[in-house]
N, C-alpha and C positions, 0 to 999 in steps of 0.2 A: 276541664282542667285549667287551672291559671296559670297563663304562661309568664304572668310575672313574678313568678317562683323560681323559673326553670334557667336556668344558667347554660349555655354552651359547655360540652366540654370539650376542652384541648388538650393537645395532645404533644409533644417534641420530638423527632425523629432523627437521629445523629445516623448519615449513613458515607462510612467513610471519613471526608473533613467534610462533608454538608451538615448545614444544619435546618431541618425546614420545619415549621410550627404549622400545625392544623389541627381541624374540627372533627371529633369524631361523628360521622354522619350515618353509622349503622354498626351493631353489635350480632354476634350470631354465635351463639353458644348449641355447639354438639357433641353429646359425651362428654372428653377430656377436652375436644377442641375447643379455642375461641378464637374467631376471625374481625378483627376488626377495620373495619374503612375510614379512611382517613382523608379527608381534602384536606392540601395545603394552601398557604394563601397564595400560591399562585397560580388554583385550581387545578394541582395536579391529586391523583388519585392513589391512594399506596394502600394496600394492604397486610396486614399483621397477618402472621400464623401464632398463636400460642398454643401449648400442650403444658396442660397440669400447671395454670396461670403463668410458666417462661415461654418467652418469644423463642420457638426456633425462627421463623426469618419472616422476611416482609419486604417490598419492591415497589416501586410505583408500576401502574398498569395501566396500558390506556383501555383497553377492553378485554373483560373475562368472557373466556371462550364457553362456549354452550358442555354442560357435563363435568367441566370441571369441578375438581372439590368447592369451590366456593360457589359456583354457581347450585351445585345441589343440596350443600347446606343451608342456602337463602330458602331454599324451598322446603326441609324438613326437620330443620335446625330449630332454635328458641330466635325468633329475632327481636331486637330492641331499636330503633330507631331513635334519631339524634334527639327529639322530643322527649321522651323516655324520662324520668324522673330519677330512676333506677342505675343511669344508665353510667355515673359515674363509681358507683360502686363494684361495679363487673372490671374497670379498665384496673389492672394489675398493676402499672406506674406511669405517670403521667410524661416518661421518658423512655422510648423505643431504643436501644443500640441495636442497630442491624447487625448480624454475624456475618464474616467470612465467609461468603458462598462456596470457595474452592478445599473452604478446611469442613464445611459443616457438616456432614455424614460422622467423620471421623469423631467430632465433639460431641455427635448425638449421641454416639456408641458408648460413651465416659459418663452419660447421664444415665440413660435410659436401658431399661432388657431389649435384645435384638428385635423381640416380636414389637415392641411399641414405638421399634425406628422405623422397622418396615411398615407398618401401620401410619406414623407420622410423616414416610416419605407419598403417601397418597394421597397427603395433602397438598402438597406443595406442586402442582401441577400449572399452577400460572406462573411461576417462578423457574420451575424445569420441563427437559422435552420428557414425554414420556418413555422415549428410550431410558432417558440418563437415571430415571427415579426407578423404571424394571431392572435395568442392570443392577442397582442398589438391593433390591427384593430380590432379585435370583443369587446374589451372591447370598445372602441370607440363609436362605432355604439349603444352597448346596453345603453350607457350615451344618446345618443342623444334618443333613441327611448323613455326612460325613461321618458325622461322630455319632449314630445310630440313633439321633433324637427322632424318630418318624412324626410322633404325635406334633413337636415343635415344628417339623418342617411340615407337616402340612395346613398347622394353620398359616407358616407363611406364602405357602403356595394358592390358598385360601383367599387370601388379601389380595394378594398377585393378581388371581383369576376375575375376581372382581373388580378388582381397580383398572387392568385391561382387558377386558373381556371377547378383547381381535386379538390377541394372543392365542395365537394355538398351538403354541408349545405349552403354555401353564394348565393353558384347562383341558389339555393329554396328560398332563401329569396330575393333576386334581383330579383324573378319572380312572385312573389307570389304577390295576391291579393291586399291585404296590401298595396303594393308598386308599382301599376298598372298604379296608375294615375302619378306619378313621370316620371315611366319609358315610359311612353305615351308623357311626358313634354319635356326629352329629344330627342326619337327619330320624333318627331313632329316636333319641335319650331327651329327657324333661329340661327346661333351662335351668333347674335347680343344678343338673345333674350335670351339663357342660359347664356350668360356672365354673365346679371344683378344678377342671381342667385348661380354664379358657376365660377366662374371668372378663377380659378384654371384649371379647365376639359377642359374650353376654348383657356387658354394659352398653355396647355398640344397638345391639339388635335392640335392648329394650326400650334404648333413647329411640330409637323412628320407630317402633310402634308405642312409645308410651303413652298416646291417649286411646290405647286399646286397654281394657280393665287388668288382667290378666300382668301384661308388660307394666305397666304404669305402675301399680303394686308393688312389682319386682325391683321396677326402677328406684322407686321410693325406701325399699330397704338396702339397695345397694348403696345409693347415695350416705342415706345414715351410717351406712355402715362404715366407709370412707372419711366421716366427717365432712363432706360434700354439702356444707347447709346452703352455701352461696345458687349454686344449680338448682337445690333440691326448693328454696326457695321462687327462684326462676319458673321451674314445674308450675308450681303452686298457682302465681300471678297468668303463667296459659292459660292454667285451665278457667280462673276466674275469668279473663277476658274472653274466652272460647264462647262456656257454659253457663258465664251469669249466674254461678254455683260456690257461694263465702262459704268456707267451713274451717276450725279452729285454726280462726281468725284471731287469736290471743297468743297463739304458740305461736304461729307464725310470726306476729309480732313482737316479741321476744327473740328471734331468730332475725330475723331484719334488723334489728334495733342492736345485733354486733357489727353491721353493714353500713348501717344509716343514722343519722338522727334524728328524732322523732319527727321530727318538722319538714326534713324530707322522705320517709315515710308515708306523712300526714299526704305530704303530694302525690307519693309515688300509690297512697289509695283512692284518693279522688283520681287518677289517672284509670283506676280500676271499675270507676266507677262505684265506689263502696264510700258510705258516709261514715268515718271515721269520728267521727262528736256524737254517734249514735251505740259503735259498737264497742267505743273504747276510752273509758271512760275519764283515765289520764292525762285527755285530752284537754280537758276543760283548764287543771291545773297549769296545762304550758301558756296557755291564753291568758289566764289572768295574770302568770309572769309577765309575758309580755305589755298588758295594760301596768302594772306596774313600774316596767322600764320606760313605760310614754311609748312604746313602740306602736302605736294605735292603725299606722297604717298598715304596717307589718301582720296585725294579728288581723283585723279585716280581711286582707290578701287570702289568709288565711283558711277563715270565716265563708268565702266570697260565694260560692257555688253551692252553700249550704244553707244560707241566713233564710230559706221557708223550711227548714226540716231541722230545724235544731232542737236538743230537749228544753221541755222549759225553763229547764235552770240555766241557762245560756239569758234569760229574760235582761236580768241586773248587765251581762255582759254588754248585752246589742245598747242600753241607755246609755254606756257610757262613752261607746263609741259614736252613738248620737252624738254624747255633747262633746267630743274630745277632736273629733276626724276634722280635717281642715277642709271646709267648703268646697275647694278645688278637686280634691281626692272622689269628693260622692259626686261632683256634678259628673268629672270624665269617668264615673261609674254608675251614672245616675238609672240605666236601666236594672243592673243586678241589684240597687239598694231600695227598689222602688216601693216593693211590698214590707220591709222592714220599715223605711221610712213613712209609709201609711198606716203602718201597725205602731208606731211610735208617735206618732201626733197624734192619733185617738188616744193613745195612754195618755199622754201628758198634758193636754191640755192645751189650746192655743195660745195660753199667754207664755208659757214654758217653752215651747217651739215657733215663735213668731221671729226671733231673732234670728235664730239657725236658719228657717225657711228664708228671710231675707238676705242673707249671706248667700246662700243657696242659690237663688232666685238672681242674684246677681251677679254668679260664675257660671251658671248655666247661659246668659244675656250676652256673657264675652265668646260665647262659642257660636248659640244659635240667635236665630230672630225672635221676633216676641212672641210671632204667631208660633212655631216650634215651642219654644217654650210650655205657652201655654198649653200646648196640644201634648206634653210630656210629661205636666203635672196634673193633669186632668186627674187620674187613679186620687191624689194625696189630695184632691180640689175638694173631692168625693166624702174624706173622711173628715177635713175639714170645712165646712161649706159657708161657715159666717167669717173665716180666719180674712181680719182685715188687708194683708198682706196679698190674698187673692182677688181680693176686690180691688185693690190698686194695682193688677194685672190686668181684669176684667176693664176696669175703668180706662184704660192704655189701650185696650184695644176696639175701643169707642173711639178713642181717638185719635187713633192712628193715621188716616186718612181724611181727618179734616185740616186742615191750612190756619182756620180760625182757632184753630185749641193747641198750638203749637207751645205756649209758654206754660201750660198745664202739664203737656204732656213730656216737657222736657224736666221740668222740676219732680217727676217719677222717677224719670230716668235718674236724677241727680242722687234719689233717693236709695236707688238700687246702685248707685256709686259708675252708675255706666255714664263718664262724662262725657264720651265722645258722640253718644247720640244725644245727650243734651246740650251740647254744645252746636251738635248740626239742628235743632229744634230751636233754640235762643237766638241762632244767627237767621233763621226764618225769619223769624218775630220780630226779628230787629229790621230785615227789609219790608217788611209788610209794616210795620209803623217805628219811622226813622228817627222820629220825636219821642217815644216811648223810652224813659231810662233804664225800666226793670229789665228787659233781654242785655240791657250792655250791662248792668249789674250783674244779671247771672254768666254772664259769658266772661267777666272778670274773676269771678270766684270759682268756675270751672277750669280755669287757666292755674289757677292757683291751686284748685284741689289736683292737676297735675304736676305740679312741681314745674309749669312753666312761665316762671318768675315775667319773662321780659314781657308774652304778651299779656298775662293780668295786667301788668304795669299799664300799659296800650291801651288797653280797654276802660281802665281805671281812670285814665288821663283823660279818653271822650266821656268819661261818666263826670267828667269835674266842668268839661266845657257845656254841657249839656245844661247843668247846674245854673 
């Protein structure tokens, strides 16, 4: 993946009068839940709860306790890390308000059915003790027993028993009598058949086993069914990363492309490990936009992790960012462009790439040594073997290490525009023979091809008493 695609995302968190700005450092999508992590810049920690993309609440925390909801969503949740391509399309707004912790039950009750508060309050366990989040569930349940709803209270007694499972007052009443024939309903009846009734416990149960075949399926039409494409999507990108298994790869992409734009797309599939110039074929189209706008480095970026697997209609593309891309851009990417740029000097000819390779040849000289160099283009030396511009590489490092070839070897350098080693090669030459004018000539006109007017002048001035 190229990470020079990939943007931070941040995030704003108003809690109370604070205001603190952070990165979102990890995504975790379960069911309806989405748990987001947040550092702030001044490393502190805070975590979102969302249900059905609204924030019920979020806190900074200095450590999540083992079992907690979030700690066991990390483990069978969808995760997406901060690197993630994707991963700005999941965040719901780029602005958190915290709620009112002392009013927040009451306001989840104005949103939500009681069964998907009691459900949502088993989230929030880094945030409350688990006393205060069962008292929330047991009032629940004794509402529904009250008013003769059995079925409704015992899936809340259901949640209960599982979210505290050292409760043994819930899971005496999840077993009891009472409640015999429910719990005979659930572990009997097909999930087809609890959905009609429970629709929740269903979507629940398929999410942690959805990469079982059976649940996964189920999942898959429940989502659809919801209009869920953003999860249902999510699913999707698991399993590819899991299974190494693309499939309608075209639909899906039609369904991201309400999320994303194709270009980040284009990343969040090389992220997948999927070559997208291969499977889809639109692609080509945004690229030569881009060559059109001169965005040349942009669509390379692009290109970058692709450029030996491309179709050959890409061929006319990769020549033009040959000639277009700014010498600096290929040398500090000189290893990803290595085989493209030896597949394009065999095409073109050495008189047609002698210029570029010099240009080339002389932004790769401001980074490494000659010998590096040379040892870097060796591949491109290979497909060009008489190209003069490698012979005055080859010739350089003949004479690298003689003392006597010092005004030869600086006037390559001159040539490859690297003044600064021709200028410490001319200042040799000029102590090794003090009567010689040509090193104070060239050491004047180095001066000047840096733009440092005074000491050309200097130099220029022993070049007139010499005279």
């Amino acid at each position: 993946m190229n990470n020079e695609l990939i943007m931070p995302v941040e995030i704003s968190i108003k809690e109370k009068k604070k205001l603190s700005q952070g990165k979102v450092m990890q995504v975790v999508v379960f069911s309806r839940c989405t748990m987001i992590e947040v550092e702030s810049s001044l490393n502190e920690n805070y975590y979102l709860i969302y249900y059905k993309n609204n924030l019920v609440y979020g806190e900074k925390v200095e450590k999540i306790e083992k079992d907690s909801f979030i700690d066991k969503i990390r483990k069978i949740g969808i995760v997406l890390h901060s690197d993630h391509p994707f991963l700005s399309a999941i965040i719901p707004s780029q602005t958190a308000t915290i709620p009112n912790k002392n009013k927040l039950f009451s306001q989840l009750q104005n949103q939500y059915s009681l069964q998907e508060v009691a459900y949502i309050a088993t989230t929030l366990d880094s945030f409350f003790t688990k006393k205060q989040l069962s008292n929330v569930i047991y009032k629940i349940f004794y509402h529904y027993r009250r008013n003769g709803n059995f079925m409704q209270a015992f899936q809340i007694i259901k949640i209960l028993a599982n979210f505290a499972p050292d409760l043994n007052s819930a899971r005496e009443i999840k077993n009891s009598l009472e409640f015999h024939s429910y719990m005979e309903f659930y572990t009997s009846s097909s999930l087809s058949t609890i959905q009609q009734k429970d629709s929740l416990f269903v979507e629940w149960h398929c999410f942690k086993y959805r990469l079982q075949p059976d649940e996964g399926k189920m999942l898959e039409g429940l989502l659809r069914k919801q209009d869920s494409f953003l999860t249902l999507l999510l699913f999707w990108m698991e399993k590819v990363e899991k299974y190494s298994k693309v499939t309608s790869i075209e639909a899906y992409t039609t369904m991201a492309l309400q999320f994303v734009s194709m270009e980040k797309w284009i990343v969040t599939l090389d992220y997948l490990h999927i070559n997208p110039f291969q499977v889809l074929p639109q692609t080509k189209s945004m690229i030569e936009e881009m060559l059109q706008e001169e965005h040349y480095e942009t669509a390379a970026l692009y290109l970058m992790n692709f450029l030996n697997a491309l179709p050959d209609t890409y061929e006319e593309i990769l020549h033009t960012l040959w000639e277009h891309l700014d010498p600096t851009f290929i040398a500090t990417h000189i290893d990803t462009f290595m085989v493209m740029i030896q597949q394009l000097v065999l095409e073109d000819g050495e008189k047609q790439s002698e210029q570029r390779l010099l240009q080339l040849i002389g932004k790769l000289l401001e980074t490494y040594d000659l010998k590096e160099v040379h040892e870097k283009l060796l591949p491109i030396q290979k497909s060009a073997p008489h190209s003069p511009v490698f012979r005055k590489i080859n010739k350089m490092l003949t004479l690298l290490d003689d003392p006597d070839q010092m005004m030869e070897l600086g006037q390559y350098y001159a040539e490859f525009k690297q003044y600064d080693e021709a200028i410490e090669c001319f200042s040799w030459e000029m102590e090794l023979y003090p009567d010689d004018p040509a090193p104070v000539s060239q050491l004047s006109k180095m001066y000047q091809n840096k733009g440092m007017v005074k000491e050309a002048f200097a130099y220029h001035q022993i070049l007139d008493q010499m005279k």
